[in-house]
C-alpha positions as CSV (number, residue, x, y, z in Angstrom):
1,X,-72.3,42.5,-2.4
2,X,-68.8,41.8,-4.1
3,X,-66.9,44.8,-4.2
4,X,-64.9,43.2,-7.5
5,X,-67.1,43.9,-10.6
6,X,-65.7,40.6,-12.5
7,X,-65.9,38.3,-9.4
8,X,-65.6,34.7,-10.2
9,X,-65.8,35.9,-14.0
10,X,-63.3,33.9,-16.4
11,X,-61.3,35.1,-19.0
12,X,-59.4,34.5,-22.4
13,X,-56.5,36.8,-23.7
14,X,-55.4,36.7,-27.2
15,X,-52.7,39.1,-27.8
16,X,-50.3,39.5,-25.1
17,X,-46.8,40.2,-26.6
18,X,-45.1,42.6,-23.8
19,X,-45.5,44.7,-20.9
20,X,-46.7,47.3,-23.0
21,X,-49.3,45.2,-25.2
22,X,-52.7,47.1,-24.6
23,X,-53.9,43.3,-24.1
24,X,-51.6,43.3,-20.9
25,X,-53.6,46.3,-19.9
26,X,-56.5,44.9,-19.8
27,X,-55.6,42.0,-18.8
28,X,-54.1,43.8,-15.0
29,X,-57.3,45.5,-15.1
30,X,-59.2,42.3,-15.6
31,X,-57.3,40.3,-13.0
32,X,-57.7,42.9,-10.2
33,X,-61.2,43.6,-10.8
34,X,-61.6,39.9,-9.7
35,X,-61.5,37.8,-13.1
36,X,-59.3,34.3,-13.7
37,X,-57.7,34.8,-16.6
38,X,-56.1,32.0,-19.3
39,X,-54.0,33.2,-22.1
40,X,-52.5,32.6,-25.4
41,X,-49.3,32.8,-26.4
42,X,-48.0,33.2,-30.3
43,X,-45.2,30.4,-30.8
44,X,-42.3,29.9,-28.8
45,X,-40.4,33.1,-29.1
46,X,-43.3,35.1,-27.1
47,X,-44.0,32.2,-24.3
48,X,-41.1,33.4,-22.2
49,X,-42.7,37.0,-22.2
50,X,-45.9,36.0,-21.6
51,X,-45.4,33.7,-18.7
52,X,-43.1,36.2,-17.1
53,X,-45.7,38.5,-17.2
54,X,-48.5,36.1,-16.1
55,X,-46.5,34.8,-13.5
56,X,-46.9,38.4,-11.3
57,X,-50.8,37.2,-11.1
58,X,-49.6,34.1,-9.6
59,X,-47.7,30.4,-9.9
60,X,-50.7,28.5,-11.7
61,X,-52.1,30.8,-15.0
62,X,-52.6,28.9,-17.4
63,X,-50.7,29.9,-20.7
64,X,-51.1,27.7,-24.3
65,X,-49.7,28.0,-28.0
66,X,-52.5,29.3,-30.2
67,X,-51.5,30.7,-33.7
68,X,-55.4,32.1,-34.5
69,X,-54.1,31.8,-38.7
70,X,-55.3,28.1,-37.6
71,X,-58.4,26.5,-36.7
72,X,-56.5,23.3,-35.6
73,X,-54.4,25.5,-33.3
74,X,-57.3,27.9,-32.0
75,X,-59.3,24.6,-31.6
76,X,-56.6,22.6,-29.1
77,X,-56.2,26.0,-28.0
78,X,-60.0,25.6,-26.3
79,X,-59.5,22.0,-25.5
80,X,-56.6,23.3,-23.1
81,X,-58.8,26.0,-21.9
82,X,-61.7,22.9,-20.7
83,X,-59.0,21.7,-18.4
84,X,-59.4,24.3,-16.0
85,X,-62.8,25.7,-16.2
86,X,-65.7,24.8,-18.1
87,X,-67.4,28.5,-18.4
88,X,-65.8,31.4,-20.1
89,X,-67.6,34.4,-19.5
90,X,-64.7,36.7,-21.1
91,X,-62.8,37.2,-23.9
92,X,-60.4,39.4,-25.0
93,X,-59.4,39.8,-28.8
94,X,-56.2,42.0,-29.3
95,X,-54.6,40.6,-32.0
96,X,-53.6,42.5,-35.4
97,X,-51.0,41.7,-38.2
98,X,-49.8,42.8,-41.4
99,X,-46.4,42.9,-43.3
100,X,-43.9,45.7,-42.4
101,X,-43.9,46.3,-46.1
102,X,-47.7,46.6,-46.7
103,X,-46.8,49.8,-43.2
104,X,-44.9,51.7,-45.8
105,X,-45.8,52.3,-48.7
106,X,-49.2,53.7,-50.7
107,X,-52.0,51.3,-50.3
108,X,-52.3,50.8,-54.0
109,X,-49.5,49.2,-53.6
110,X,-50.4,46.3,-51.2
111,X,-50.1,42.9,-52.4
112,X,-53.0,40.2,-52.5
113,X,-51.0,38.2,-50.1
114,X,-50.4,41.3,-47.7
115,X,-54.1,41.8,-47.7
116,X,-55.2,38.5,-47.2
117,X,-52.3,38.2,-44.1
118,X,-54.3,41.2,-42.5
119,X,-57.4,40.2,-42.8
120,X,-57.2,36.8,-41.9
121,X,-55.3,37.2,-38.7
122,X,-56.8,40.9,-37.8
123,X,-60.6,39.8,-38.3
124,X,-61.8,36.6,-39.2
125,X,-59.3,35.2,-36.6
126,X,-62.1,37.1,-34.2
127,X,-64.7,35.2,-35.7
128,X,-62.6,31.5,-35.4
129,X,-61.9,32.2,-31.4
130,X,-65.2,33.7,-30.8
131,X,-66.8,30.3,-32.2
132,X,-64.7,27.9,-30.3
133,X,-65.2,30.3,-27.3
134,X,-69.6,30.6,-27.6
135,X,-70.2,26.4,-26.2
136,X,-67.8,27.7,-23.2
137,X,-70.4,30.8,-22.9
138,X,-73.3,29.4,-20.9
139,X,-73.9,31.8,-18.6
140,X,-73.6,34.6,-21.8
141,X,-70.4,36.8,-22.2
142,X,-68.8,40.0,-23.2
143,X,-66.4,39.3,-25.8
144,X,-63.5,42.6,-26.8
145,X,-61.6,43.3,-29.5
146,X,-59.2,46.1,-30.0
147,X,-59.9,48.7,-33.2
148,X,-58.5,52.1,-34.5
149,X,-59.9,55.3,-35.9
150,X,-57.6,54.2,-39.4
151,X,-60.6,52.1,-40.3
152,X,-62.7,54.6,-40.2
153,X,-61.1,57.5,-42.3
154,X,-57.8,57.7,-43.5
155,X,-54.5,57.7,-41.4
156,X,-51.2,58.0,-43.8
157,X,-48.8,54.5,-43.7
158,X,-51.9,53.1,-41.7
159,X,-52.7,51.4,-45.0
160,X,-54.2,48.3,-45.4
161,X,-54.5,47.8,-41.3
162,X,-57.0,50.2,-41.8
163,X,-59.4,48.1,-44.1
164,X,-58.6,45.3,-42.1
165,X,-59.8,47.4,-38.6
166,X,-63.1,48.4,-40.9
167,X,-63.7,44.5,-41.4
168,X,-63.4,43.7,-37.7
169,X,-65.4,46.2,-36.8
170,X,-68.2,45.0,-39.3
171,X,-67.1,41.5,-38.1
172,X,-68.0,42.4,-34.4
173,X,-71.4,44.4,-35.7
174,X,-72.5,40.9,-37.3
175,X,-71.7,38.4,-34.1
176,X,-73.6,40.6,-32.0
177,X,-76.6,40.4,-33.6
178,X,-75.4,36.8,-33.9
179,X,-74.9,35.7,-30.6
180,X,-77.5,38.5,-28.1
181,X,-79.9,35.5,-28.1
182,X,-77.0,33.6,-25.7
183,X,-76.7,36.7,-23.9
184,X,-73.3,37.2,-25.2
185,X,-71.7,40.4,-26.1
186,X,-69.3,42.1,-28.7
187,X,-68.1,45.4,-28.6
188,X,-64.5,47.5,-30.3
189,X,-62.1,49.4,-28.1
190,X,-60.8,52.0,-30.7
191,X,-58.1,53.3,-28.7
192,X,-56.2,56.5,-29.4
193,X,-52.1,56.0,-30.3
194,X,-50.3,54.7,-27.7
195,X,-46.5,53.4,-27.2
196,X,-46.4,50.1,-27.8
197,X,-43.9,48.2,-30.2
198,X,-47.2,47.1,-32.5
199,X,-47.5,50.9,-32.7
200,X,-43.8,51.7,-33.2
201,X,-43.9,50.1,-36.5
202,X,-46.2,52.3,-38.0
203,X,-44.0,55.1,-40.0
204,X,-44.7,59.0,-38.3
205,X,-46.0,57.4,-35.2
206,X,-44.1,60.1,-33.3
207,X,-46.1,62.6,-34.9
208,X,-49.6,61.0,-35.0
209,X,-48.8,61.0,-31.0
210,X,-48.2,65.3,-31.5
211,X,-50.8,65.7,-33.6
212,X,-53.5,64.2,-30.7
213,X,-51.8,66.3,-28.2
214,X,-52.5,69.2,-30.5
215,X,-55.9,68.4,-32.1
216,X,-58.1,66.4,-29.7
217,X,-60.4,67.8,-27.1
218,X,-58.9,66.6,-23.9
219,X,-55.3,67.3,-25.4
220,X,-54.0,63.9,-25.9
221,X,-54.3,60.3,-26.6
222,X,-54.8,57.4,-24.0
223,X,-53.1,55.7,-21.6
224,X,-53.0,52.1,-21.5
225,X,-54.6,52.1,-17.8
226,X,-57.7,53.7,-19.1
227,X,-58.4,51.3,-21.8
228,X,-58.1,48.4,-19.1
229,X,-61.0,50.7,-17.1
230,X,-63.0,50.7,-20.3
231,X,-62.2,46.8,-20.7
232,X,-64.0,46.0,-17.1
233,X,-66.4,48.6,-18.0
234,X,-67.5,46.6,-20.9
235,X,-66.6,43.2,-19.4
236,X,-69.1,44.3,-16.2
237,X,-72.6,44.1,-15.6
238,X,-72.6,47.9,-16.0
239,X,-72.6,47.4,-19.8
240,X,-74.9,45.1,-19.9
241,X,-77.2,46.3,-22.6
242,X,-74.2,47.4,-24.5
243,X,-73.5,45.5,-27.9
244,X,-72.2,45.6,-31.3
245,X,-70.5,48.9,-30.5
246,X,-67.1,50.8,-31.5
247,X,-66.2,53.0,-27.9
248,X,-63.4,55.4,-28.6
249,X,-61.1,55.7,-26.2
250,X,-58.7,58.7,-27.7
251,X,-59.0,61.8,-26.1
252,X,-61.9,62.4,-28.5
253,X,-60.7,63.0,-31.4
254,X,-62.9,60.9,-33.4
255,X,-65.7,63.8,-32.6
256,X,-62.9,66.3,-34.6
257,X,-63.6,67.6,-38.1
258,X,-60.8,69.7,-38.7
């Protein structure tokens, strides 16, 4: 019996930016609970980061371009991945965007072009790598994406990331039911605030961080460790029967009414 729940189990990371990216999280968690792992990275500026980072697994991780705004890109992106395996059996989806601007403000105030930039690369960008990813799932799969409580009710400055989180979360709802014939799975992390620079350029983060510490049951937020546990959780067999769910990961504060 293999001690290492992901065991000749291969993955796909979207999303890794920095050390501190909750998709570097999970990605440690994934490679040391046995999984090979391929990732993107987002254009040229982040490639340095991201093989630096990769290269601590190891001299030989494979590491492409792939801008998910395109189908053409997320497409080669797959062709690459058929070079070195031809089964996936994971995939991680932590990738979110939306202009500084749309951050700031009221939401009223968001632009048609702001919200279309969030949703396109915060949830149907899940739904364009998970499509390119299901012929590579023949053995079935467990496919995670990263969420927040902001889609849920309202967080101030969260804005239009929030309506964005609600459609991604809908969007994972509809490929499970989708795709549980092929034995694949789709679930949320909503993870509670943590310090990452994503996180950093949301205004009053400081505060949202104080405001767990005060307010949720176990007296804080998350750190980035435990949401890679809760990515092989989900990943394993152990969650096997698991799909189409949102599993907070914040201290419990969702469970808080006032």
């Amino acid at each position: 019996m293999s001690s290492q729940p992901l065991d000749s189990k291969v993955g796909v990371v979207f999303g890794v930016a920095n050390k501190r990216s909750i998709a570097w999280a999970i990605a440690q968690a994934w490679h040391s609970a046995g999984a090979k792992l391929i990732f993107n990275y987002q254009g040229e500026r982040l490639k340095e980061n991201v093989e630096e980072l990769t290269g601590t697994f190891g001299a030989d991780v494979p590491t492409y371009p792939c801008d998910v705004s395109s189908d053409g890109q997320i497409a080669e992106f797959f062709q690459n991945v058929r070079k070195h395996t031809d089964r996936v059996d994971l995939l991680l989806h932590a990738v979110a965007f939306a202009p500084k601007e749309a951050l700031e403000g009221d939401f009223v105030s968001t632009t048609r072009d702001a919200f279309l930039t969030a949703h396109n690369i915060s949830a149907y960008s899940l739904v364009g790598v998970v499509r390119e990813a299901v012929p590579l799932m023949t053995n079935g799969g467990s496919v995670i994406s990263m969420t927040y409580y902001g889609s849920e009710k309202v967080v101030p400055h969260y804005n239009v990331m929030g309506v964005a989180k609600a459609s991604l979360e809908a969007t994972t709802r509809y490929l499970a039911y989708d795709l549980g014939s092929k034995k694949i799975r789709v679930n949320c992390i909503s993870a509670g605030p943590v310090q990452t620079l994503a996180a950093r350029g949301i205004s009053g983060f400081t505060s949202m961080l104080k405001h767990y510490q005060e307010r949720a049951p176990l007296r804080r937020s998350c750190e980035p460790s435990e949401l890679g546990q809760t990515g092989v959780f989900l990943a394993s067999d152990g969650a096997a029967a698991i799909t189409g769910q949102v599993i907070y990961v914040d201290g419990g504060y969702q469970i808080i009414g006032m």
